[in-house]
TORKOL-4160 file (C-alpha; in steps of 0.2 Angstrom, whole numbers, padded with zeros to 4 digits, m for minus):
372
<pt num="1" X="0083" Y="0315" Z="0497"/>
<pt num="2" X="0077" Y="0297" Z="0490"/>
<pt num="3" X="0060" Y="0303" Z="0496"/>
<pt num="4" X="0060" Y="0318" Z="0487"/>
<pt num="5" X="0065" Y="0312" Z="0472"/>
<pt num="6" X="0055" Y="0298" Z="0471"/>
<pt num="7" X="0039" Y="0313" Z="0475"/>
<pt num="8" X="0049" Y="0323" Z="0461"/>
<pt num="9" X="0049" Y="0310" Z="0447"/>
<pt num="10" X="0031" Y="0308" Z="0450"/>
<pt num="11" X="0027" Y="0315" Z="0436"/>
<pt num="12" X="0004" Y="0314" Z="0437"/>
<pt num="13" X="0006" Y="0321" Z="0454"/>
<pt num="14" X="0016" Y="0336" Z="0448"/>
<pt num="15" X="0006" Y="0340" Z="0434"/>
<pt num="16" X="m0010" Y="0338" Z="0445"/>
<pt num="17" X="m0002" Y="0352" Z="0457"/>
<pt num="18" X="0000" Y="0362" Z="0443"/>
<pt num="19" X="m0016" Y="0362" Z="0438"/>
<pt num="20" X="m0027" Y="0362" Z="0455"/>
<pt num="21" X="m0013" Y="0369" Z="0466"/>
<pt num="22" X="m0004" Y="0384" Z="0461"/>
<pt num="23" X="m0017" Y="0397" Z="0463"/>
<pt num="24" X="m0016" Y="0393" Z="0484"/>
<pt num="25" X="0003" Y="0394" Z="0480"/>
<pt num="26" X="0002" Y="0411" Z="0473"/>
<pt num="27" X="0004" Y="0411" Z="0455"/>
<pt num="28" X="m0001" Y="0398" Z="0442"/>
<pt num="29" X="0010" Y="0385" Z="0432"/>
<pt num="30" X="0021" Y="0391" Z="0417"/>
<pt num="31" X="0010" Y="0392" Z="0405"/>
<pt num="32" X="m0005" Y="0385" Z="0411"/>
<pt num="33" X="m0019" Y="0394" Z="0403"/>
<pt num="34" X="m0009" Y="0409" Z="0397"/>
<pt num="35" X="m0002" Y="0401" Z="0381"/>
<pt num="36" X="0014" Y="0407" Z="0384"/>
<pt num="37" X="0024" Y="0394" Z="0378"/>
<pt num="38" X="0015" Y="0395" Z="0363"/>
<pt num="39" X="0019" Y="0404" Z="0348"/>
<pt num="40" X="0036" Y="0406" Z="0339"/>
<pt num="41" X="0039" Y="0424" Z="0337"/>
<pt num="42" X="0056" Y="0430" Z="0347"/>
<pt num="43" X="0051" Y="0448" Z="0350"/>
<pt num="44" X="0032" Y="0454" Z="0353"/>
<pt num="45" X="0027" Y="0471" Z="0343"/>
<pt num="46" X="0017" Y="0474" Z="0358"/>
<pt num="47" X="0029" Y="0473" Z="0370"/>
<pt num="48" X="0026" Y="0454" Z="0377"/>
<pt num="49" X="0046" Y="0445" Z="0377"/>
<pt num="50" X="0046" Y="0428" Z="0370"/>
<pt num="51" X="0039" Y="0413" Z="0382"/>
<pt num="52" X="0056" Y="0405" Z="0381"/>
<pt num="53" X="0063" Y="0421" Z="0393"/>
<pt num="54" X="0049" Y="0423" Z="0402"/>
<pt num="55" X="0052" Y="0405" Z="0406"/>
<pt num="56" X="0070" Y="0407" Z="0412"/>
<pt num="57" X="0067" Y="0424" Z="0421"/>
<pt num="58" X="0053" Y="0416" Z="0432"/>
<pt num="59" X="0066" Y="0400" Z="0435"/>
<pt num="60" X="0080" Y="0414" Z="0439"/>
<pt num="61" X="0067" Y="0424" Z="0451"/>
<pt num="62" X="0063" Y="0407" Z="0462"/>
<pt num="63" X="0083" Y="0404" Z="0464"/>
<pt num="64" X="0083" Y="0420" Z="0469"/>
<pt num="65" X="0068" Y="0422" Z="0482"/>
<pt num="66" X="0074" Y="0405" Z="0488"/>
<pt num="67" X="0093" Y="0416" Z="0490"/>
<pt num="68" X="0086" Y="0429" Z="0498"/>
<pt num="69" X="0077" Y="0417" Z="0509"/>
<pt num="70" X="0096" Y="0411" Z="0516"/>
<pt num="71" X="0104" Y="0425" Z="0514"/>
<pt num="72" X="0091" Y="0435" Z="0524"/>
<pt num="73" X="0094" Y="0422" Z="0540"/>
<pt num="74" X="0112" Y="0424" Z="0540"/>
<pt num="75" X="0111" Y="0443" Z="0541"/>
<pt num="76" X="0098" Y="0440" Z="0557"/>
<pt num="77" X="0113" Y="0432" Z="0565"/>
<pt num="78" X="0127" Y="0439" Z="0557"/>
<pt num="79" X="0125" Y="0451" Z="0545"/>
<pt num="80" X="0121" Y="0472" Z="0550"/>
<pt num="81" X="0101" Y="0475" Z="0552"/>
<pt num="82" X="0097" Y="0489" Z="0545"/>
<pt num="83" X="0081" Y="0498" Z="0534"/>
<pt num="84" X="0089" Y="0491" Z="0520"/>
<pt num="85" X="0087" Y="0473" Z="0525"/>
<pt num="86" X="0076" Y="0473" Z="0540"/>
<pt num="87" X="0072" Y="0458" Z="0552"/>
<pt num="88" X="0084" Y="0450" Z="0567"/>
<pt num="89" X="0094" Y="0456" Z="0579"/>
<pt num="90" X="0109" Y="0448" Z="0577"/>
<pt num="91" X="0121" Y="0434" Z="0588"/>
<pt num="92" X="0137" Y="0444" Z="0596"/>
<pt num="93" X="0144" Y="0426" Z="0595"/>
<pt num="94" X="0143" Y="0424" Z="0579"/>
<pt num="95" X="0144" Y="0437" Z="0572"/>
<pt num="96" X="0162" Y="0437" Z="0581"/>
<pt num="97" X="0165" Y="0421" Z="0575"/>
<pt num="98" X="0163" Y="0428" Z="0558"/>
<pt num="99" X="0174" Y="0442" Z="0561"/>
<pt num="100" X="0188" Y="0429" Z="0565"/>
<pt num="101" X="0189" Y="0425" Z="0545"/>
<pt num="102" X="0187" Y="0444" Z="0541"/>
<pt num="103" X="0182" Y="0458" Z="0550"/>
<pt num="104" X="0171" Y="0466" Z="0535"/>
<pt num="105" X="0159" Y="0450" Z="0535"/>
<pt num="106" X="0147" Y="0457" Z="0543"/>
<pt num="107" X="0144" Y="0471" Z="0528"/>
<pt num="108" X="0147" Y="0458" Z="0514"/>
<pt num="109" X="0133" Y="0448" Z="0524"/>
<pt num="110" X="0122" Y="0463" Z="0522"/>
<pt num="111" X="0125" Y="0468" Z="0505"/>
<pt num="112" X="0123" Y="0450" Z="0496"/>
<pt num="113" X="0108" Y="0450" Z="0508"/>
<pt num="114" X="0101" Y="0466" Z="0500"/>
<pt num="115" X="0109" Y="0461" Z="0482"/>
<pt num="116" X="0096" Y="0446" Z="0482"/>
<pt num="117" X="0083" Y="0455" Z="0489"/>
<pt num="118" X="0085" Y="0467" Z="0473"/>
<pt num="119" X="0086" Y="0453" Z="0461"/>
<pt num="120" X="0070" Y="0444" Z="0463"/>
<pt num="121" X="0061" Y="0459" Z="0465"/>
<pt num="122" X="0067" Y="0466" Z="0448"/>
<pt num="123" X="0065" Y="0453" Z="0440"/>
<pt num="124" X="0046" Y="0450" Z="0444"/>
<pt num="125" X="0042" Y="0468" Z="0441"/>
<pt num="126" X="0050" Y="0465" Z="0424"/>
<pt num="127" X="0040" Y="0451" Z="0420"/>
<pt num="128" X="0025" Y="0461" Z="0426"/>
<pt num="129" X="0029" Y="0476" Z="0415"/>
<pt num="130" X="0032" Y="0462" Z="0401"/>
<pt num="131" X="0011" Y="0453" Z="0405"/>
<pt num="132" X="0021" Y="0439" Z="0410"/>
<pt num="133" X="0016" Y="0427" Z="0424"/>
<pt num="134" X="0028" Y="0433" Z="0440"/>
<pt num="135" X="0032" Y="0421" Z="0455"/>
<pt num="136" X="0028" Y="0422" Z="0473"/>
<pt num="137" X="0035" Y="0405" Z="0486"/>
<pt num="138" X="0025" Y="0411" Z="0500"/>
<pt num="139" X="0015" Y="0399" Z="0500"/>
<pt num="140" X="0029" Y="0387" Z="0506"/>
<pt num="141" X="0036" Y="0397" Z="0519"/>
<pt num="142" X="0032" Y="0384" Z="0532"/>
<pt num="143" X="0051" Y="0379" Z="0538"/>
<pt num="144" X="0054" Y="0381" Z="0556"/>
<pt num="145" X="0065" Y="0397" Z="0561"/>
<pt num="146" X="0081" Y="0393" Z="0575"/>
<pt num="147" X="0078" Y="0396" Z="0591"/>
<pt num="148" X="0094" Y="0404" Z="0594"/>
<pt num="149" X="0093" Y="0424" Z="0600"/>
<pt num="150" X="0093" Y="0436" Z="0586"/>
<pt num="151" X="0082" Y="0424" Z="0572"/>
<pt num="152" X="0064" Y="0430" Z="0568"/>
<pt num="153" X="0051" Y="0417" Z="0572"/>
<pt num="154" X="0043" Y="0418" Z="0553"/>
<pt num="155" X="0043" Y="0401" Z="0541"/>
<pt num="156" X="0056" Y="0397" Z="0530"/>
<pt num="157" X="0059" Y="0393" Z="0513"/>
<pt num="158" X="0075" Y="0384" Z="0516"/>
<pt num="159" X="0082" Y="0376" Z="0528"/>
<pt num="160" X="0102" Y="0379" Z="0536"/>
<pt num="161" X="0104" Y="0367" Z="0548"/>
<pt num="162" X="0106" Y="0350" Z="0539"/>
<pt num="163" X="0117" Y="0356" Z="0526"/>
<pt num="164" X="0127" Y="0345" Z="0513"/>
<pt num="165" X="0139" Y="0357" Z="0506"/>
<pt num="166" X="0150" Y="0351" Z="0490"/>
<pt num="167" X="0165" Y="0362" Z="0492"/>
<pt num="168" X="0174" Y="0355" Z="0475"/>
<pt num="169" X="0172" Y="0373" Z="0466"/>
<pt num="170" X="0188" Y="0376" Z="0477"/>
<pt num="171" X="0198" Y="0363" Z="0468"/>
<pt num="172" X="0188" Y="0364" Z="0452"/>
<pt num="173" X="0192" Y="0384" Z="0450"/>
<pt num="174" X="0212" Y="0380" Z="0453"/>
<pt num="175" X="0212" Y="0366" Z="0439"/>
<pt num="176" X="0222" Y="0368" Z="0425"/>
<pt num="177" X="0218" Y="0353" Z="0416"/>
<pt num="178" X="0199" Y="0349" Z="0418"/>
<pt num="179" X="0182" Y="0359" Z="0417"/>
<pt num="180" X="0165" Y="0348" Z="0421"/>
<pt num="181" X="0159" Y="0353" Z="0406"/>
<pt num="182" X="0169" Y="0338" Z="0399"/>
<pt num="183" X="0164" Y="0328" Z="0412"/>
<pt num="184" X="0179" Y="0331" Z="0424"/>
<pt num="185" X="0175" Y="0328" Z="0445"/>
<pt num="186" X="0186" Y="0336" Z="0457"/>
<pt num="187" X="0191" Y="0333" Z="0477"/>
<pt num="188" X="0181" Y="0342" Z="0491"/>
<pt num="189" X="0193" Y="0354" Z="0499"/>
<pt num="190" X="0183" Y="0350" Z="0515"/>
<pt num="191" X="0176" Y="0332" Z="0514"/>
<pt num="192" X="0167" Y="0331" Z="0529"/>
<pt num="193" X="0156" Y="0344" Z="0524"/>
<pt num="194" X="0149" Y="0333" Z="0509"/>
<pt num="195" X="0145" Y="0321" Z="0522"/>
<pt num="196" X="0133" Y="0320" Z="0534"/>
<pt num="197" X="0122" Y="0335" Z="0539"/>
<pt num="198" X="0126" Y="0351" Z="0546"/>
<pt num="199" X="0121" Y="0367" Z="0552"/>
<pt num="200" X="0128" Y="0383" Z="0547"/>
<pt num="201" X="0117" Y="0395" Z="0559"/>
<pt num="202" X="0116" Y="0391" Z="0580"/>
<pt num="203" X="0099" Y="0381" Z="0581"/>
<pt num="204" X="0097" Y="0386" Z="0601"/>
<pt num="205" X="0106" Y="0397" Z="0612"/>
<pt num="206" X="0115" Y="0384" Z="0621"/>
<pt num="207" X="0125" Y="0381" Z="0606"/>
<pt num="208" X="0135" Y="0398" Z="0609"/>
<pt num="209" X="0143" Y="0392" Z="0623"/>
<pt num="210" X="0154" Y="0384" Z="0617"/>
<pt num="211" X="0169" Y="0396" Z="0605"/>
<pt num="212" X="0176" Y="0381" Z="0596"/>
<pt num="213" X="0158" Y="0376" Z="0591"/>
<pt num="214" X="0154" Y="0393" Z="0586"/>
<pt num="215" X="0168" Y="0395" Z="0575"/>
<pt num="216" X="0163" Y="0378" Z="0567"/>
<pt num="217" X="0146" Y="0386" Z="0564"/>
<pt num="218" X="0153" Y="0400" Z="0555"/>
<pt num="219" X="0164" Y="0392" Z="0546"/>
<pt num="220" X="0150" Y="0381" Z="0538"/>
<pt num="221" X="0143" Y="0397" Z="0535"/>
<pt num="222" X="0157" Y="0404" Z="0524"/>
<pt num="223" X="0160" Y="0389" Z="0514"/>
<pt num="224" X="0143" Y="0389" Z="0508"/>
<pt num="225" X="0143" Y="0406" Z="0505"/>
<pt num="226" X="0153" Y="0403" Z="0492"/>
<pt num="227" X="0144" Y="0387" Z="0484"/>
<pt num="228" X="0127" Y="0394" Z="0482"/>
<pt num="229" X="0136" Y="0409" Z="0473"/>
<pt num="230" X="0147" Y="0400" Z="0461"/>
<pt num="231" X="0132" Y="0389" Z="0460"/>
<pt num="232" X="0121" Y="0408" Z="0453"/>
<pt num="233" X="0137" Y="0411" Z="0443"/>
<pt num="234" X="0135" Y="0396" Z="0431"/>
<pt num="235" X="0118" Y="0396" Z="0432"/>
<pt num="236" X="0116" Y="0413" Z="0425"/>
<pt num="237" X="0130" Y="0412" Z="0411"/>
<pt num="238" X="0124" Y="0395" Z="0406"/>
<pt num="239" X="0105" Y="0402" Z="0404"/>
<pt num="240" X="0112" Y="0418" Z="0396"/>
<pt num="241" X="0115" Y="0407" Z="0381"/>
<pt num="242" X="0094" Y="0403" Z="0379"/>
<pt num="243" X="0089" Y="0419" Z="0379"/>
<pt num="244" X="0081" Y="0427" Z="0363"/>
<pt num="245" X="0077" Y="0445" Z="0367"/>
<pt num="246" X="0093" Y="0457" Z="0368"/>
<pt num="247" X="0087" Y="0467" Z="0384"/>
<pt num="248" X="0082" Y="0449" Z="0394"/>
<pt num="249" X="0100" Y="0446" Z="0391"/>
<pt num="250" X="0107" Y="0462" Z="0396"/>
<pt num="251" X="0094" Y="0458" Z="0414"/>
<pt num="252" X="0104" Y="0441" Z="0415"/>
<pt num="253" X="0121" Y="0446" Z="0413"/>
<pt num="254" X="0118" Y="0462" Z="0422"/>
<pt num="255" X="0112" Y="0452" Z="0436"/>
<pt num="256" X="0125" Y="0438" Z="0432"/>
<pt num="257" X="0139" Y="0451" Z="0435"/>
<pt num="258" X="0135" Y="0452" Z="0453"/>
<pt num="259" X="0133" Y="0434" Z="0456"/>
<pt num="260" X="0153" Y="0432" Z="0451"/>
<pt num="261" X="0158" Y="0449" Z="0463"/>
<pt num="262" X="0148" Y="0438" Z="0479"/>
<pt num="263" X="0156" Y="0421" Z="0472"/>
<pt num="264" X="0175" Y="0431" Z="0473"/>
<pt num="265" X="0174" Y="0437" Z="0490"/>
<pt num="266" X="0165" Y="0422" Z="0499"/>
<pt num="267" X="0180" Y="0411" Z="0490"/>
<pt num="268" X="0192" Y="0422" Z="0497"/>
<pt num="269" X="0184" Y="0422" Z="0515"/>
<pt num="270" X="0183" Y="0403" Z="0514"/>
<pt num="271" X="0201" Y="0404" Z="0511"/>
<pt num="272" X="0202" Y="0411" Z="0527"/>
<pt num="273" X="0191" Y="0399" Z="0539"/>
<pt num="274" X="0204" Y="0393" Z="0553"/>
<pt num="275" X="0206" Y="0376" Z="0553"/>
<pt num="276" X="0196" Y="0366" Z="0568"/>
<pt num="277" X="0187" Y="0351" Z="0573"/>
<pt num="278" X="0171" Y="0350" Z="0579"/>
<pt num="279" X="0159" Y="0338" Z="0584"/>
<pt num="280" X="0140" Y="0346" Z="0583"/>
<pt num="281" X="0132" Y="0344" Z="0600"/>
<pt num="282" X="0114" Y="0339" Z="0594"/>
<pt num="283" X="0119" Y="0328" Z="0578"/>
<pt num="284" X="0136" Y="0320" Z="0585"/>
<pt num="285" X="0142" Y="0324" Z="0568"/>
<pt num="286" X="0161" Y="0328" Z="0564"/>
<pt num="287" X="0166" Y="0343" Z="0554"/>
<pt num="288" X="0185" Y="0345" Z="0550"/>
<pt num="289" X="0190" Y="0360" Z="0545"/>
<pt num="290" X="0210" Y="0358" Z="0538"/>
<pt num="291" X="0222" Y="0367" Z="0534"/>
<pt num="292" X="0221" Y="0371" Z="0515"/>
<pt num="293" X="0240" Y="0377" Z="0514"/>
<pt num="294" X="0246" Y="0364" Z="0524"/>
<pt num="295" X="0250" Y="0344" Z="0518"/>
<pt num="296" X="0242" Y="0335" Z="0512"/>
<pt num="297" X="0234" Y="0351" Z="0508"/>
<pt num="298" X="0241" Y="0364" Z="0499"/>
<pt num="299" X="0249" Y="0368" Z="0482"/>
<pt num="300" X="0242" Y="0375" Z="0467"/>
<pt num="301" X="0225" Y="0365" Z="0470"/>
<pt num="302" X="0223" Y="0372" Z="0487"/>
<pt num="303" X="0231" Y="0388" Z="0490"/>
<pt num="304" X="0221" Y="0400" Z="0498"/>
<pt num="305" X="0227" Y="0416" Z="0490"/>
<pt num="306" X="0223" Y="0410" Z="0471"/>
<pt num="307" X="0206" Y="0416" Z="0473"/>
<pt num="308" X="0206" Y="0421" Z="0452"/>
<pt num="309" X="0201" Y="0405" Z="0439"/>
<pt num="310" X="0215" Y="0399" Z="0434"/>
<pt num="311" X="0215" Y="0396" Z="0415"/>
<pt num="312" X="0209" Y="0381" Z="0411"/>
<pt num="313" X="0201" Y="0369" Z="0395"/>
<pt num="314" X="0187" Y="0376" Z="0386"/>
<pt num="315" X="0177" Y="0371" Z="0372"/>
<pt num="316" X="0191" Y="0359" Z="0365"/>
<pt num="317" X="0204" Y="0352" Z="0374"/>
<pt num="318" X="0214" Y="0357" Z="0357"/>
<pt num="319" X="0210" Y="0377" Z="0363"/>
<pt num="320" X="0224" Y="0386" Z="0373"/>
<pt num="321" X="0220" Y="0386" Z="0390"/>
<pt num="322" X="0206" Y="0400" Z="0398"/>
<pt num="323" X="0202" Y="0407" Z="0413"/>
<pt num="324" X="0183" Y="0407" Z="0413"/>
<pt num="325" X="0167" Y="0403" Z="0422"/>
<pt num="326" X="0164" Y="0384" Z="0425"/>
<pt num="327" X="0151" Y="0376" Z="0424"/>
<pt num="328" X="0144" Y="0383" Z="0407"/>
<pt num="329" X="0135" Y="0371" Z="0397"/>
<pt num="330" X="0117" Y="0377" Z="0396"/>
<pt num="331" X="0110" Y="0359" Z="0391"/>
<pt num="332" X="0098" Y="0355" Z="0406"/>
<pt num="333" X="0108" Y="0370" Z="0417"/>
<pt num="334" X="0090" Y="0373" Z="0427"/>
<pt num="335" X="0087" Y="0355" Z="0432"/>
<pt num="336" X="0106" Y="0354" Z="0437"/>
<pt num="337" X="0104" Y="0370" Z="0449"/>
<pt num="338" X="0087" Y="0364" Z="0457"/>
<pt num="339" X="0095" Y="0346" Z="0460"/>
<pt num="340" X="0112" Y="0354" Z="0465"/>
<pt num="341" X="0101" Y="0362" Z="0481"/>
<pt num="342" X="0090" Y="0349" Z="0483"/>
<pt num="343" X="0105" Y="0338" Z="0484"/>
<pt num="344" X="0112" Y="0351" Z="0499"/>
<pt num="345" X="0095" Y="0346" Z="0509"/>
<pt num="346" X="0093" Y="0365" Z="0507"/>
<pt num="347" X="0074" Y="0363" Z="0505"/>
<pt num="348" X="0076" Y="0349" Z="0520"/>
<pt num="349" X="0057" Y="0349" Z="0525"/>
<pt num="350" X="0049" Y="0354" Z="0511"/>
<pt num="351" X="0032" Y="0349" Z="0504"/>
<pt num="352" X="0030" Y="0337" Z="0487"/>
<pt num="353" X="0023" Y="0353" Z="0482"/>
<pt num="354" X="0037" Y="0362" Z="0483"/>
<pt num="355" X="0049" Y="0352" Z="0472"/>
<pt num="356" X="0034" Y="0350" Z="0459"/>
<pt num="357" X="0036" Y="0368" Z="0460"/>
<pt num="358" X="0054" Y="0369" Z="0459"/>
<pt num="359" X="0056" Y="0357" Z="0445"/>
<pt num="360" X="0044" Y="0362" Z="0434"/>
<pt num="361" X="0050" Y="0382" Z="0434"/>
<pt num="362" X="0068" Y="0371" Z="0429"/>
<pt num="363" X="0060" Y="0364" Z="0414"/>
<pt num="364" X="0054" Y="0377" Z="0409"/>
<pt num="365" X="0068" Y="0386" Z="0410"/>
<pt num="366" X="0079" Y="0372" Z="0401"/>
<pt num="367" X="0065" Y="0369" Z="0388"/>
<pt num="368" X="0068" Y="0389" Z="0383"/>
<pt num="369" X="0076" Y="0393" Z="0364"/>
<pt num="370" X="0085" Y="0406" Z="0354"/>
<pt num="371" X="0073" Y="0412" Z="0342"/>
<pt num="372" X="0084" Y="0419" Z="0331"/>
């Protein structure tokens, strides 16, 4: 992570991918050459939508190549392969193990799997439609692929098996009292997920030996489910607020909408995730899963059936309380997202290129206006 950063906060280096990189990368820097952040009008007579939204669409299409990226290896293992998402043959083990927690995962894993798929490529054949500048990551799909039965051996954009998964959205979604749009934190519902590294997916066959293990695996699985969608939730109502053109905003809050419908049934399942300990065979690292309606667990904060917001500040503390989406704020809402994965060691692997990449699309995004 300190390496990345350190690569990402290089600012020359970036600038110099942008210039001399992005062709072999597939598509060229926002902006560069195009002069599409330049000019002030909100609405083109010709058709063209205001750089500011082309600027957040293409940040909105990365996340989502980079979702169907993770989403597309969890239906390989666990999800249904079918014409509709193709690729894999799926893991019996896992795929049980899944089914443990709810017997329909394996058709929610398929249809968020085909929901991204849908999103990114919408989105870049609007912008095409639009003479805007689309995005295509093939360039860096260079990650190693498990070795576990049922993957496909193609490269990677993202990487599942060193995962640092911040599970506070459990807490933060029951609070009554605190939004972190004021600053609030909130516990991890499971703490040793935030710690250390772990794998969500089995890395070899060897790993499916062992039920307890498998269940572990899963279980990972769910609980990030549920992160990287109440991570798209926020992302997509905090960069609704930037957009200048009414149909852009009715693409991001059509396309928002099904971001919240994956975020309520992952934060259900993860509800569901039987309690265990496990201790990963190749790392030695300890996951816990508790008992979230048991002490010290338990109560409003950790009930596994309050799977709706509850109401909550918003604004001003001096409002009545809401039940809303949170995180909203849109001040710097692209860089938070592309640190929040990076922080997962989602992109574990990557190149310097890569989070150049990443981080300028972000800026881009967060440097967008209202024009009107």
């Amino acid at each position: 992570m300190k390496e990345n950063g350190n690569e990402m906060n290089k600012g020359s280096n970036r600038r110099n991918f942008l210039k001399k990189g992005m062709a072999a990368a597939g598509m060229a820097a926002v902006g560069a050459g195009t002069g599409l952040l330049t000019g002030t009008k909100p609405v083109f007579a010709d058709g063209r939508i205001d750089p500011g939204d082309a600027a957040i669409l293409r940040f909105l299409c990365a996340a989502e190549l980079l979702e169907t990226d993770l989403w597309q290896q969890y239906n390989e293992f666990g999800g249904i392969q079918d014409s509709e998402v193709p690729g894999g043959s799926g893991s019996p083990a896992y795929t049980q193990a899944l089914a443990n927690i709810d017997d329909d995962m394996a058709q929610y894993i398929h249809d968020n799997t085909q929901d991204e798929m849908t999103h990114e490529v919408f989105i870049n054949a609007y912008l095409a439609s639009k003479g805007a500048q689309t995005v295509n990551l093939d360039h860096f799909r260079v990650l190693p692929s498990s070795q576990a039965s049922g993957a496909q051996q193609i490269g990677r954009l993202t990487n599942l098996t060193e995962l640092s998964i911040d599970t506070s959205w459990y807490t933060r979604y029951r609070s009554a009292n605190k939004n972190p749009d004021f600053g609030d934190t909130f516990p991890q519902a499971v703490p040793t997920l935030k710690t250390g590294r772990h794998s969500s997916i089995p890395r070899t066959d060897a790993e499916l030996n062992d039920p307890n293990h498998v269940q572990a695996l899963a279980n990972t699985a769910t609980f990030h489910f549920a992160t990287i969608e109440q991570g798209g939730t926020s992302l997509y109502a905090s960069l609704a607020q930037r957009v200048t053109d009414v149909e852009v905003l009715r693409v991001v809050l059509s396309i928002g909408g099904t971001e919240i419908m994956h975020f309520q049934t992952w934060h259900d399942d993860a509800g569901d995730a039987p309690p265990l300990t496990d201790v990963d065979p190749i790392t030695g690292e300890k996951v816990v899963f508790p008992d979230l309606n048991a002490p010290p667990f338990g109560g409003p904060l950790f009930q596994t059936n309050l799977i709706m917001p509850e109401p909550t500040i918003f604004l001003s503390r001096n409002f009545p309380r809401c039940s809303i989406i949170r995180p909203t704020a849109t001040k710097g809402a692209a860089l938070g997202a592309a640190k929040f994965l990076t922080e997962m060691n989602l992109f574990k692997g990557q190149s310097p290129a890569f989070f150049a990449l990443l981080f300028e699309l972000a800026e881009a995004a967060d440097a967008a206006r209202r024009g009107f």
